[in-house]
PyMOL Python script that loads the backbone (N, CA, C, O; Angstrom):
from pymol import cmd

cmd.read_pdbstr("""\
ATOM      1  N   UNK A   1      35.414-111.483  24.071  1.00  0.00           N
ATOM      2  CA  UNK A   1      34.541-112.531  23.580  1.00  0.00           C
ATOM      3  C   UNK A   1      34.303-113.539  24.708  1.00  0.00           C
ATOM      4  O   UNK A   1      35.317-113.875  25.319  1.00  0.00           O
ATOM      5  N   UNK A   2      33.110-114.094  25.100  1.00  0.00           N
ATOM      6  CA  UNK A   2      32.621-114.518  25.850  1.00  0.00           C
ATOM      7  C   UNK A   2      32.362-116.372  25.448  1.00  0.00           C
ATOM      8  O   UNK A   2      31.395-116.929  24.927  1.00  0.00           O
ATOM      9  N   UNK A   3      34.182-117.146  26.150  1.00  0.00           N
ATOM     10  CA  UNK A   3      33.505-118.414  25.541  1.00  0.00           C
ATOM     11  C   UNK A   3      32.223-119.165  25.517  1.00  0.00           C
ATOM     12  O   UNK A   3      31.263-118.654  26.095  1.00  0.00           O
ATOM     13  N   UNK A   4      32.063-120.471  24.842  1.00  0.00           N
ATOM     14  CA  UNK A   4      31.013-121.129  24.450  1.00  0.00           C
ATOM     15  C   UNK A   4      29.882-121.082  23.488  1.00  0.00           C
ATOM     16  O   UNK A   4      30.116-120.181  22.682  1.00  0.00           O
ATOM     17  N   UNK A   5      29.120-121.480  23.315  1.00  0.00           N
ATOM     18  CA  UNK A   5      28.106-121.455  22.257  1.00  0.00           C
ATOM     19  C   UNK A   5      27.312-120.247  22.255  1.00  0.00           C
ATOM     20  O   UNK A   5      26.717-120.178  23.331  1.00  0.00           O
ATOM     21  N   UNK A   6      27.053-119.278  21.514  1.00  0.00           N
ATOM     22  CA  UNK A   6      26.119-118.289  21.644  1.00  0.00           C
ATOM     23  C   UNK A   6      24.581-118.976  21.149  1.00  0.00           C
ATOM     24  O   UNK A   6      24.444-119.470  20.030  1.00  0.00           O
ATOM     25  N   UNK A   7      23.565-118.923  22.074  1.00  0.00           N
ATOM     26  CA  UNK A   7      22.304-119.394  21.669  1.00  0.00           C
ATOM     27  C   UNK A   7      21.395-118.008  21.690  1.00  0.00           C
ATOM     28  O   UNK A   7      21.575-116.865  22.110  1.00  0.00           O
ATOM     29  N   UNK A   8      20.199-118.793  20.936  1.00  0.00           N
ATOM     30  CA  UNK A   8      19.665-117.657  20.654  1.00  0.00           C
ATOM     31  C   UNK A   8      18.277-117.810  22.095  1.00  0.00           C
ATOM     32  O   UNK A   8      17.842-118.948  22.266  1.00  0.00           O
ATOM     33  N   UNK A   9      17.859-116.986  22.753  1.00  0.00           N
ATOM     34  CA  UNK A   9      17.185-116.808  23.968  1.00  0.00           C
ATOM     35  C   UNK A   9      15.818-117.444  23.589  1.00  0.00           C
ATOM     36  O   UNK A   9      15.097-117.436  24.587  1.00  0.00           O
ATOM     37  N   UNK A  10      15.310-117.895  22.703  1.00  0.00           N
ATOM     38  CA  UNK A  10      14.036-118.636  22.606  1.00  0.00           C
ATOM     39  C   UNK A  10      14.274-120.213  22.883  1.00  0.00           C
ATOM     40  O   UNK A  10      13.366-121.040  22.796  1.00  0.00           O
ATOM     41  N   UNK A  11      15.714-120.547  23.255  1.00  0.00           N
ATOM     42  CA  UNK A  11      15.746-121.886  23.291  1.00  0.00           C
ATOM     43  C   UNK A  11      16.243-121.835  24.995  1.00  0.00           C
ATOM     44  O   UNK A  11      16.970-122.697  25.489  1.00  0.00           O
ATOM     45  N   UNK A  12      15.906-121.110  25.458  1.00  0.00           N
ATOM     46  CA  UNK A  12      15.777-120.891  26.528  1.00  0.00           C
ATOM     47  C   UNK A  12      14.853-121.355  27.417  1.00  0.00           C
ATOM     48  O   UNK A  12      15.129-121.985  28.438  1.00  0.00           O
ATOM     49  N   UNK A  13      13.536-120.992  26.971  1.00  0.00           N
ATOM     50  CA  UNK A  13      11.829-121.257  26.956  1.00  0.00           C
ATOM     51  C   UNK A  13      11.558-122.601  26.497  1.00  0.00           C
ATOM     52  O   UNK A  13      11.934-122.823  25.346  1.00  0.00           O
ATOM     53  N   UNK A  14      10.943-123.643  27.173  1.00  0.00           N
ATOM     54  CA  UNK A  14      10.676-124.771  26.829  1.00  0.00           C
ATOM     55  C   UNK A  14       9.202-124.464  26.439  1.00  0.00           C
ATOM     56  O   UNK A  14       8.620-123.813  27.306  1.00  0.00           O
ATOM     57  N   UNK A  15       8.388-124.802  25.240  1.00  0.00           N
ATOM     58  CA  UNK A  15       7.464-124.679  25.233  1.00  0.00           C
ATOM     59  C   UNK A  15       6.927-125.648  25.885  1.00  0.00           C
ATOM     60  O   UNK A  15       7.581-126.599  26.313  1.00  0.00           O
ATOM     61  N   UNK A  16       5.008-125.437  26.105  1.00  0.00           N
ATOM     62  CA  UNK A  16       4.116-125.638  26.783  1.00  0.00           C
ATOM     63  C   UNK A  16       4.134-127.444  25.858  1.00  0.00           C
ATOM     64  O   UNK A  16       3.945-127.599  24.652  1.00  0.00           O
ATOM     65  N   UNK A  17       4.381-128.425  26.756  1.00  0.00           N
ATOM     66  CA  UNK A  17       3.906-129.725  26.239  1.00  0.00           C
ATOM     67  C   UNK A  17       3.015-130.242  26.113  1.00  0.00           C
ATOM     68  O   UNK A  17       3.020-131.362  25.601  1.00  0.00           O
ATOM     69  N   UNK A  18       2.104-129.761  26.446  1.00  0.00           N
ATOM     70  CA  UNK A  18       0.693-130.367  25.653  1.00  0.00           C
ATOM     71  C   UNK A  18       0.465-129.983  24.385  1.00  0.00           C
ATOM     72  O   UNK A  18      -0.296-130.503  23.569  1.00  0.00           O
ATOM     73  N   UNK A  19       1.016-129.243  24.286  1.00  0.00           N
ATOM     74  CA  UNK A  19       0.497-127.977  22.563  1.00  0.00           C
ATOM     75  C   UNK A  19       1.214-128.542  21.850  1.00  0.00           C
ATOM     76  O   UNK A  19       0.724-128.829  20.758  1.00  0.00           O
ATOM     77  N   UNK A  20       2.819-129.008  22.129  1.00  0.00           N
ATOM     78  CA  UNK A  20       3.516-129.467  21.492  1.00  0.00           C
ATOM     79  C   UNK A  20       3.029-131.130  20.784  1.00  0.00           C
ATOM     80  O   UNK A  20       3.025-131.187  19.554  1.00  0.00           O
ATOM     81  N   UNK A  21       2.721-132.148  21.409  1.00  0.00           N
ATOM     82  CA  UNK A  21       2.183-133.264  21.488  1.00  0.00           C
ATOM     83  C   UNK A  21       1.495-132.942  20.792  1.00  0.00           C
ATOM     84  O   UNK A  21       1.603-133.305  19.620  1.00  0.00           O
ATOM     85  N   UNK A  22       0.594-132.210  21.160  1.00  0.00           N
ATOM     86  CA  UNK A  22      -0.853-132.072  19.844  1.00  0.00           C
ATOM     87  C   UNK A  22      -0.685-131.504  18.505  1.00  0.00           C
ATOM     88  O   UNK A  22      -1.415-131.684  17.530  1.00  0.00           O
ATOM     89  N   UNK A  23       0.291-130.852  18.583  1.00  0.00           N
ATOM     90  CA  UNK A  23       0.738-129.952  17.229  1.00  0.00           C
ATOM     91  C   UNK A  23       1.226-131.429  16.402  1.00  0.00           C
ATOM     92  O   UNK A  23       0.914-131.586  15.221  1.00  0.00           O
ATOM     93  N   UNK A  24       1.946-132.377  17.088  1.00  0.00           N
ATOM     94  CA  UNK A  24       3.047-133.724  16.148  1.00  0.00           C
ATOM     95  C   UNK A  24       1.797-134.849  16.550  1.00  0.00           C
ATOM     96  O   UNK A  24       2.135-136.007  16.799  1.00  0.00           O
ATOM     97  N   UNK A  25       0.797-134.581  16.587  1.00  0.00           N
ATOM     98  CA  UNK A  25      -0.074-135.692  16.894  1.00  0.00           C
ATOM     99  C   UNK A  25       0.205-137.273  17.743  1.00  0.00           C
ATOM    100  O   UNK A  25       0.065-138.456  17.434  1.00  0.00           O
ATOM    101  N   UNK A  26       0.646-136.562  18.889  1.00  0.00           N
ATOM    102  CA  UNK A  26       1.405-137.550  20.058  1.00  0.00           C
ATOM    103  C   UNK A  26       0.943-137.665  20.867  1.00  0.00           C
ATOM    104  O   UNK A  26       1.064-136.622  21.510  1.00  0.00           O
ATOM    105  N   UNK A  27       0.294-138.471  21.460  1.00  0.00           N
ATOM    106  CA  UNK A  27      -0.823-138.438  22.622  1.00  0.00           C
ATOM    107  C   UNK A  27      -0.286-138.305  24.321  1.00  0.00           C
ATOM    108  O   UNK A  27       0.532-139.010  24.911  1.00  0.00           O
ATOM    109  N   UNK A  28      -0.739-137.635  24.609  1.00  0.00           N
ATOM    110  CA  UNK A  28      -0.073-136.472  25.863  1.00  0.00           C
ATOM    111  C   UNK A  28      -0.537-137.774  26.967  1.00  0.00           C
ATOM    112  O   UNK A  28      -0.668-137.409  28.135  1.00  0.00           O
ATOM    113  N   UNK A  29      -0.704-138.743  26.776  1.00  0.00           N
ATOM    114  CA  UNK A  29      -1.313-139.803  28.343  1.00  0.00           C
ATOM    115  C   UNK A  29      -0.616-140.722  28.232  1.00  0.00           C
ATOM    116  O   UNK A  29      -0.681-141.542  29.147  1.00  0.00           O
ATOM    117  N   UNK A  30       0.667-141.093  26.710  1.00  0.00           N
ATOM    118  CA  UNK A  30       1.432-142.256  27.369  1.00  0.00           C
ATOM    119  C   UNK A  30       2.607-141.885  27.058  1.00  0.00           C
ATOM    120  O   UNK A  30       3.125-141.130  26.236  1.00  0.00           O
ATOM    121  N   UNK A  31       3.006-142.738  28.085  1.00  0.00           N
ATOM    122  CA  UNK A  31       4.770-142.866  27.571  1.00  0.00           C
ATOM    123  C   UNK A  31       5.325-142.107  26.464  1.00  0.00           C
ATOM    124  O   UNK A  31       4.422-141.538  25.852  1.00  0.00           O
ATOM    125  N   UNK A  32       6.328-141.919  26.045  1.00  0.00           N
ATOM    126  CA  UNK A  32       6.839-141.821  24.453  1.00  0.00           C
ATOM    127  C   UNK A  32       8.678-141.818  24.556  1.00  0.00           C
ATOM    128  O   UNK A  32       9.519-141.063  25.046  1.00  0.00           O
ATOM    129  N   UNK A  33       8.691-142.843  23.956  1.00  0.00           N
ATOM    130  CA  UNK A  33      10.277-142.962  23.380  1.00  0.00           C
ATOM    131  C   UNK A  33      10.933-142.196  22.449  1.00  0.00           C
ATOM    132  O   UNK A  33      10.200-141.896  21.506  1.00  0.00           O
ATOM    133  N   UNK A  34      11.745-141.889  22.397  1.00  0.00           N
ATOM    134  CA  UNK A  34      12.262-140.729  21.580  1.00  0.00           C
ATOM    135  C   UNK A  34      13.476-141.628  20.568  1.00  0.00           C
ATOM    136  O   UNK A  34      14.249-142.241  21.305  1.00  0.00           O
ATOM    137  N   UNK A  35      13.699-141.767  19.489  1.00  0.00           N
ATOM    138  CA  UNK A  35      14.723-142.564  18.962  1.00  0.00           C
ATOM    139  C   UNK A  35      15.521-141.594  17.877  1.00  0.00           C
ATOM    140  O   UNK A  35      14.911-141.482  16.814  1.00  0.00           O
ATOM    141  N   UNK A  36      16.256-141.172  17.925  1.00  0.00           N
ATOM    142  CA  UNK A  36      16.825-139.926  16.872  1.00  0.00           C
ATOM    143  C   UNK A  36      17.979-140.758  16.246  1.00  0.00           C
ATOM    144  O   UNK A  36      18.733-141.608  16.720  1.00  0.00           O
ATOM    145  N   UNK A  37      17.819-140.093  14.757  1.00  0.00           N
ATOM    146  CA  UNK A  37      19.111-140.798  13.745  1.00  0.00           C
ATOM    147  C   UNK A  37      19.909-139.816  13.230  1.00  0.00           C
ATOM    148  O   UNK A  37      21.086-139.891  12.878  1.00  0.00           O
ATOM    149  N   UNK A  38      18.991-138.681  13.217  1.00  0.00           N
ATOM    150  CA  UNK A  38      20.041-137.788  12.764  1.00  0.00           C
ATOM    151  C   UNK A  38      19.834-137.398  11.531  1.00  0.00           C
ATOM    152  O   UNK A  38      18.956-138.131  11.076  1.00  0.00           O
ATOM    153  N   UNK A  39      20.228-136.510  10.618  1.00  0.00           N
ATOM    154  CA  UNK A  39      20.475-136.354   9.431  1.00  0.00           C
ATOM    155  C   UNK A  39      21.435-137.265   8.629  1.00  0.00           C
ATOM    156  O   UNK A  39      21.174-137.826   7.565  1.00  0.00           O
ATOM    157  N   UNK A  40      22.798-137.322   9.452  1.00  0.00           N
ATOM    158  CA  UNK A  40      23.437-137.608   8.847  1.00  0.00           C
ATOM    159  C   UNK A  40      23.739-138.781   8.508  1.00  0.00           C
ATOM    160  O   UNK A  40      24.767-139.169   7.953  1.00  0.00           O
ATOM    161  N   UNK A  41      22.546-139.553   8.948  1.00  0.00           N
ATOM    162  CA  UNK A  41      22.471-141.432   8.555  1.00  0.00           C
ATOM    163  C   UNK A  41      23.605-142.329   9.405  1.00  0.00           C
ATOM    164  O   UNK A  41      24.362-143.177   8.932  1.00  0.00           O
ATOM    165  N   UNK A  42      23.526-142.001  10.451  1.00  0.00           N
ATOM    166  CA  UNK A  42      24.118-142.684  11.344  1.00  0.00           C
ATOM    167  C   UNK A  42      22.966-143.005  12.172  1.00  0.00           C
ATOM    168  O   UNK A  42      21.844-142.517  12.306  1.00  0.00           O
ATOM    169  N   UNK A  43      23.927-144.487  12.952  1.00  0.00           N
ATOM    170  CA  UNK A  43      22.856-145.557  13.505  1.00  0.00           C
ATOM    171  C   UNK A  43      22.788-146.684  12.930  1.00  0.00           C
ATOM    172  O   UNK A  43      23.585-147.177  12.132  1.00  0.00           O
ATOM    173  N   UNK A  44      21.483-147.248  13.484  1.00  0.00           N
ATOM    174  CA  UNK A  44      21.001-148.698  12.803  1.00  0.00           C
ATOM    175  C   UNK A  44      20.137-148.705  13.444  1.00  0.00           C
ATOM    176  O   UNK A  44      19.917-148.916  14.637  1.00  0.00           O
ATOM    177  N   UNK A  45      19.178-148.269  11.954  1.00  0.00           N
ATOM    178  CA  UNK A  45      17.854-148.246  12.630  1.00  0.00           C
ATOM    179  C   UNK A  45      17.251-149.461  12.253  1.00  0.00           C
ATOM    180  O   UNK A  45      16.034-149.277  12.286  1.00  0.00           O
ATOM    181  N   UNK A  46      17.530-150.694  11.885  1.00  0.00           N
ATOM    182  CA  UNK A  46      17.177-152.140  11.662  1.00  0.00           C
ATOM    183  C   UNK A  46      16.986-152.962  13.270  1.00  0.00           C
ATOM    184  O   UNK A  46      16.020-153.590  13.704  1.00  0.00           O
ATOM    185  N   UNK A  47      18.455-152.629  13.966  1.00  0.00           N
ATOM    186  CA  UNK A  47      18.430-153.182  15.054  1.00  0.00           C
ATOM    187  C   UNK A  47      18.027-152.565  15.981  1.00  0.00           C
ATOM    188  O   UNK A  47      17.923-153.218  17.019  1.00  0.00           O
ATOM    189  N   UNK A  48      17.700-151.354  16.027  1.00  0.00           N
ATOM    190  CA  UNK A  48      17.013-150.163  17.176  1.00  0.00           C
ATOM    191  C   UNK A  48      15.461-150.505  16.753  1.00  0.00           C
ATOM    192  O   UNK A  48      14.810-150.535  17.797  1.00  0.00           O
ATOM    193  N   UNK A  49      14.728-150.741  15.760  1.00  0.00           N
ATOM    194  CA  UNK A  49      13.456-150.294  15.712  1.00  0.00           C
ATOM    195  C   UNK A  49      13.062-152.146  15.607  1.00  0.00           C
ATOM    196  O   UNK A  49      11.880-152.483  15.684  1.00  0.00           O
ATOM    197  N   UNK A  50      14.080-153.133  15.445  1.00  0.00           N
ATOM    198  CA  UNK A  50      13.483-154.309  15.519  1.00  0.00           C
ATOM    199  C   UNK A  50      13.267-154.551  17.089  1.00  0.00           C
ATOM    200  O   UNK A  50      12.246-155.060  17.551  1.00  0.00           O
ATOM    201  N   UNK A  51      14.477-154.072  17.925  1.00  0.00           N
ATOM    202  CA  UNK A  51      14.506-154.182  19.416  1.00  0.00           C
ATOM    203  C   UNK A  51      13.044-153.859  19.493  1.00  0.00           C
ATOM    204  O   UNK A  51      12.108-154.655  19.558  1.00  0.00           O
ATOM    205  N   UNK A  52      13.021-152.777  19.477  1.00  0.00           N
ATOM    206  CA  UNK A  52      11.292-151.663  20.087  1.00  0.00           C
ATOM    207  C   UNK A  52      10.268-152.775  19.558  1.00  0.00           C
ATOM    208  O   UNK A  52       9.360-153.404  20.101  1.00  0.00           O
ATOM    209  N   UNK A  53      10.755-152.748  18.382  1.00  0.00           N
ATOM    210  CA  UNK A  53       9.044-154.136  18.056  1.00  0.00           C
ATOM    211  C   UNK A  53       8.760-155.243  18.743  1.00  0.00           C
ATOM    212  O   UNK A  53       7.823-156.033  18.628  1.00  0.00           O
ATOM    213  N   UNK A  54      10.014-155.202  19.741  1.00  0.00           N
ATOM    214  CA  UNK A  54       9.987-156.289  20.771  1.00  0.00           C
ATOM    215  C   UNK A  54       9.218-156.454  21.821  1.00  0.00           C
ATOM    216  O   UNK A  54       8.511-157.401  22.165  1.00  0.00           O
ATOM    217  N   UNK A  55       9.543-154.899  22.539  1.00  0.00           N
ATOM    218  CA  UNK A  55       8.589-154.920  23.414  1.00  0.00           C
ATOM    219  C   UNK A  55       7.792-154.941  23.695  1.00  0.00           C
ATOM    220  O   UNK A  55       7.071-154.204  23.022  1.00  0.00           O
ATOM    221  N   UNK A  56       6.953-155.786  25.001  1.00  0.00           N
ATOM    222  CA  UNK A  56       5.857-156.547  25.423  1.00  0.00           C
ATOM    223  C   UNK A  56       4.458-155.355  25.192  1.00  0.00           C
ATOM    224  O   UNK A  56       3.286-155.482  24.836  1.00  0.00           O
ATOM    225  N   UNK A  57       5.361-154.150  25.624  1.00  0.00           N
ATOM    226  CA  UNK A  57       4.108-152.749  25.961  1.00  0.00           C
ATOM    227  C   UNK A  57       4.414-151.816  25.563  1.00  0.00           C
ATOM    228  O   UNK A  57       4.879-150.945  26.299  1.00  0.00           O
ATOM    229  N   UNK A  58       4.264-151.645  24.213  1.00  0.00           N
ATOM    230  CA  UNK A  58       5.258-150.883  22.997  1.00  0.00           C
ATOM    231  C   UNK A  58       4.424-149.097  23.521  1.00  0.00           C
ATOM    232  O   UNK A  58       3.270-148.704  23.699  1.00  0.00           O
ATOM    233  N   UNK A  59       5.423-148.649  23.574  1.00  0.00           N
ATOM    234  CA  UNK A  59       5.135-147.466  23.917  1.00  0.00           C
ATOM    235  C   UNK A  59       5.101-146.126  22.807  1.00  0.00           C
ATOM    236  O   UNK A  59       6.013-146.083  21.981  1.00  0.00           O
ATOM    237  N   UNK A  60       4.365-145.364  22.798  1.00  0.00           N
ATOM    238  CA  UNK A  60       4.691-144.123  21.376  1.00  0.00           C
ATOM    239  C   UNK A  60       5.901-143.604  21.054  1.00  0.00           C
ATOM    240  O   UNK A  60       6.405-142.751  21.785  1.00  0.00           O
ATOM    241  N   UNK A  61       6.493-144.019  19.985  1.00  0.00           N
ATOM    242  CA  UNK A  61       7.597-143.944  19.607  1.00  0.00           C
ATOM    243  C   UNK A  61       7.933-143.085  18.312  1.00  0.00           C
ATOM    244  O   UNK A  61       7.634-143.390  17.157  1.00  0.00           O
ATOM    245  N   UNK A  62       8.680-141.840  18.775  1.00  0.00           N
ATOM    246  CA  UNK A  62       8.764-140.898  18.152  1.00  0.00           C
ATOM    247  C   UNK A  62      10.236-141.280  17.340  1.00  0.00           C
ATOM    248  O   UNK A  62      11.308-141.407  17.931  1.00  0.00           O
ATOM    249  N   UNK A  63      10.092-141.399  16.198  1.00  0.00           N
ATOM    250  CA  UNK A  63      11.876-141.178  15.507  1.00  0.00           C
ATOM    251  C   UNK A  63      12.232-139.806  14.554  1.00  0.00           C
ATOM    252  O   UNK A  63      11.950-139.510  13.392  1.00  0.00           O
ATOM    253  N   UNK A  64      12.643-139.436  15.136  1.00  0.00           N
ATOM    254  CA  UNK A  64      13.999-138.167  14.469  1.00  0.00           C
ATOM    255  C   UNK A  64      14.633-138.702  13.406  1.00  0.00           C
ATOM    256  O   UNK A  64      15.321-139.687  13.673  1.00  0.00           O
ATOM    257  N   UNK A  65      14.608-138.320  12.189  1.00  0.00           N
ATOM    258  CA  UNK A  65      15.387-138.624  10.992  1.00  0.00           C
ATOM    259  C   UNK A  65      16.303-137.375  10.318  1.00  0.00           C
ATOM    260  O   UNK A  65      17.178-137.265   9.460  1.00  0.00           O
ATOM    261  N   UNK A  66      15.537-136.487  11.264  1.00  0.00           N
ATOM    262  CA  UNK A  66      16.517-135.329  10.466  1.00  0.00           C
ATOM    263  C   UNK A  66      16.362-134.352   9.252  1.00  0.00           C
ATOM    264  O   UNK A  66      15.299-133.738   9.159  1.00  0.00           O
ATOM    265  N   UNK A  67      17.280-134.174   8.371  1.00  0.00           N
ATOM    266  CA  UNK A  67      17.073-133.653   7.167  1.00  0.00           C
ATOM    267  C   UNK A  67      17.292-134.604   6.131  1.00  0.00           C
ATOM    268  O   UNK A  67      17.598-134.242   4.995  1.00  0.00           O
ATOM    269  N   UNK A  68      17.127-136.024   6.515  1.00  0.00           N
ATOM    270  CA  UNK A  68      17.463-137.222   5.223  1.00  0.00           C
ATOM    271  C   UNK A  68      16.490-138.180   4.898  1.00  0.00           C
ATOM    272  O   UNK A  68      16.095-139.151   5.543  1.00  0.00           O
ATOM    273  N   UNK A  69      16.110-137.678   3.597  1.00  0.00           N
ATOM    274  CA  UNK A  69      15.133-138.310   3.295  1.00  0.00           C
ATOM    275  C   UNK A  69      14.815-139.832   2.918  1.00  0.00           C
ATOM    276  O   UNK A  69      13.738-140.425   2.857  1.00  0.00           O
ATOM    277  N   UNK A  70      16.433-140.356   2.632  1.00  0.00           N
ATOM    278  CA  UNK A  70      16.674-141.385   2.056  1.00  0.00           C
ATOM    279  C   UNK A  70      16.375-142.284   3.857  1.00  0.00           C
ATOM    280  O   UNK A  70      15.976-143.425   4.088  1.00  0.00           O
ATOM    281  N   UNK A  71      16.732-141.283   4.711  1.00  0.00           N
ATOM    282  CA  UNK A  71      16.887-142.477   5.761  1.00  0.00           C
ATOM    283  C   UNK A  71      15.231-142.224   6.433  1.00  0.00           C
ATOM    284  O   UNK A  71      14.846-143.182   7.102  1.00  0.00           O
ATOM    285  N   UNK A  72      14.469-141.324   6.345  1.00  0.00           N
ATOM    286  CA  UNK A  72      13.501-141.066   6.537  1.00  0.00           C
ATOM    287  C   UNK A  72      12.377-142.565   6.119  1.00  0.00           C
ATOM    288  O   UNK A  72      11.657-143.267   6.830  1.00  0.00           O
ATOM    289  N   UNK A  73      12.720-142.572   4.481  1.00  0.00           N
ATOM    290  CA  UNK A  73      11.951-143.254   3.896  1.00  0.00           C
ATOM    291  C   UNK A  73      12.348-144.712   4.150  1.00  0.00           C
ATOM    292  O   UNK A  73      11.582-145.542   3.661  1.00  0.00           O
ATOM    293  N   UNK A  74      13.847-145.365   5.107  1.00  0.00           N
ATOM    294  CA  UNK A  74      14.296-146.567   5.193  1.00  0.00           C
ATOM    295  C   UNK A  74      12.909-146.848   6.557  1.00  0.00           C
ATOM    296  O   UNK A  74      11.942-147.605   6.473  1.00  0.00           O
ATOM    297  N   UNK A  75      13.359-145.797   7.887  1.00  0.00           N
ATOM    298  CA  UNK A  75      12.763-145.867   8.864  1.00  0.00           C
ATOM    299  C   UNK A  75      11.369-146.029   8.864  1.00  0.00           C
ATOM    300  O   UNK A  75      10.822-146.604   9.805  1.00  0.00           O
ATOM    301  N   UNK A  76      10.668-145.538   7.814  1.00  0.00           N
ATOM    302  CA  UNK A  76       9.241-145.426   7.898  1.00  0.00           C
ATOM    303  C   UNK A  76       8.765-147.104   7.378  1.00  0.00           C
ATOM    304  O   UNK A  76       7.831-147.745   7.860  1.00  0.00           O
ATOM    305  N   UNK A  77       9.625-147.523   6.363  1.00  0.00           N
ATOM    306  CA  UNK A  77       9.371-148.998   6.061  1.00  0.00           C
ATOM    307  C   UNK A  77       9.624-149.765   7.508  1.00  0.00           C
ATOM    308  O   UNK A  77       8.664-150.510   7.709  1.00  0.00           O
ATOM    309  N   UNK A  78      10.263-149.812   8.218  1.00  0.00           N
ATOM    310  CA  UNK A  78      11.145-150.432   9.507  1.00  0.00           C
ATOM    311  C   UNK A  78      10.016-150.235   9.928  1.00  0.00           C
ATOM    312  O   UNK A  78       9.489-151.336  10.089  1.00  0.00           O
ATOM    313  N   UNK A  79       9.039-149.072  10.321  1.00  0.00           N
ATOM    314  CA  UNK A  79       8.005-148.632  11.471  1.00  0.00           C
ATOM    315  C   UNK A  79       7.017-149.397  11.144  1.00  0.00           C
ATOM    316  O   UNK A  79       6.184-149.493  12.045  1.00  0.00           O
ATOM    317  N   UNK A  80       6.813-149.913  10.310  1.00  0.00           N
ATOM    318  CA  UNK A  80       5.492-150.542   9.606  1.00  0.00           C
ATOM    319  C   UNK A  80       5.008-151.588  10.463  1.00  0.00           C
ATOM    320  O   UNK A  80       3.795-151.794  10.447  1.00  0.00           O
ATOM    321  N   UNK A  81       5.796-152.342  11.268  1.00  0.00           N
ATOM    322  CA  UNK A  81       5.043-153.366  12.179  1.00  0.00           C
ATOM    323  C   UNK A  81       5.481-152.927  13.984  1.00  0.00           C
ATOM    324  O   UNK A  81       5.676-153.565  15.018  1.00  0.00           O
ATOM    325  N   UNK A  82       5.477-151.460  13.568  1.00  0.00           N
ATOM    326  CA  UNK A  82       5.190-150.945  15.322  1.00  0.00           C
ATOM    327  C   UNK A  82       4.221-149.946  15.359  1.00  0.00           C
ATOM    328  O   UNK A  82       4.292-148.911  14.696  1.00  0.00           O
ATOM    329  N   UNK A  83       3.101-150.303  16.303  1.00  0.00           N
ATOM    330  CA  UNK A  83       2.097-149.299  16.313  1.00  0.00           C
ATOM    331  C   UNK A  83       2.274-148.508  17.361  1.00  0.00           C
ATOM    332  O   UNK A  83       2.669-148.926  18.450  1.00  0.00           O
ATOM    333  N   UNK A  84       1.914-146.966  17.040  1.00  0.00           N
ATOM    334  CA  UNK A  84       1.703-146.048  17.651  1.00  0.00           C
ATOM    335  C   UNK A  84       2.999-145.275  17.100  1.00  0.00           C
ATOM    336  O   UNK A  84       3.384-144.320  17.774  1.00  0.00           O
ATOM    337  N   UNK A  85       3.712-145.609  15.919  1.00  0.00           N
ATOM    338  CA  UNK A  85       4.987-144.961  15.830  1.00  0.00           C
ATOM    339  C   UNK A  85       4.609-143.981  14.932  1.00  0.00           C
ATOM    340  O   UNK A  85       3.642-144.087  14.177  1.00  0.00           O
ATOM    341  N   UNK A  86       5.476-142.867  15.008  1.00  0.00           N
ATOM    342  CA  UNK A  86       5.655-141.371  14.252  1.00  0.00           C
ATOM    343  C   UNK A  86       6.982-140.998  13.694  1.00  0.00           C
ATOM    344  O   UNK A  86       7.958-140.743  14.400  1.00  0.00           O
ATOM    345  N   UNK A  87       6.976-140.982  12.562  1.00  0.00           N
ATOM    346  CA  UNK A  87       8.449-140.358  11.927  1.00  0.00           C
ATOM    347  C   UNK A  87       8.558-139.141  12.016  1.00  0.00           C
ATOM    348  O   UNK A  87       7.589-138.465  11.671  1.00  0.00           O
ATOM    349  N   UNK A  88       9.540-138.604  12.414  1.00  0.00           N
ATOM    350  CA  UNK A  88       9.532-136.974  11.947  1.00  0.00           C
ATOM    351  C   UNK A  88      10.682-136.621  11.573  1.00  0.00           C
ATOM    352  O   UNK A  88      11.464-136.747  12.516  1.00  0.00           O
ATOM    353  N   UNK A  89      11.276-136.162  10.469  1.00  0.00           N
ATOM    354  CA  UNK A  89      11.733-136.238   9.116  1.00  0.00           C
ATOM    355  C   UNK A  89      12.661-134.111  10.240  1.00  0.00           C
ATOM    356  O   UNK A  89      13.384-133.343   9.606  1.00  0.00           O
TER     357      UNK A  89
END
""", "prot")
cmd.dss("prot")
cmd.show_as("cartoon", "prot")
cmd.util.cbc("prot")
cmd.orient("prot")
C-alpha cells in the first residue's frame, strides 16, 4: 500500500479559467477574493465580510459556504451591502 491520499486523476487537470469564471458568473478582468466557510459553519463570517465591506476597492468576492444551508442563507444576508459578491453554497 502506497502511503497518502489516493486522488482521483481529474484533479490533477486544472480546468481552463475562463470557462470556469463564466460558468459561476465571475468576471475574468478583476481581481477576485476567495472567502471559504466551509460546510461545517466554522468562521465568522460577520467579521470577515464586514472587514471586505471595508475596503476602499472592493474586489469580486467569491464565498464558499459549502454544504450548509443555514450558513449559506446567514452569508448571503451579510453580502447584501458588498457589491460584486457571489455565494456559492
Amino acid at each position: 500500500m502506497t502511503p497518502g491520499q489516493p486522488l482521483d486523476p481529474i484533479f490533477c487537470r486544472l480546468p481552463e479559467r475562463e470557462g470556469v469564471r463564466a460558468r459561476l458568473g465571475i468576471d475574468s478582468d478583476s481581481p477576485l477574493l476567495l472567502v471559504l466557510f466551509g460546510g461545517g459553519g466554522f468562521g465568522r463570517p460577520r467579521l470577515i465580510l464586514n472587514e471586505v465591506a471595508k475596503l476602499r476597492h472592493t474586489p469580486q468576492v467569491a464565498v464558499i459556504t459549502g454544504g450548509n444551508p443555514r450558513m449559506e442563507k446567514r452569508v448571503s444576508a451579510l453580502c447584501q451591502g458588498i457589491p460584486r459578491s457571489k455565494i456559492l453554497g
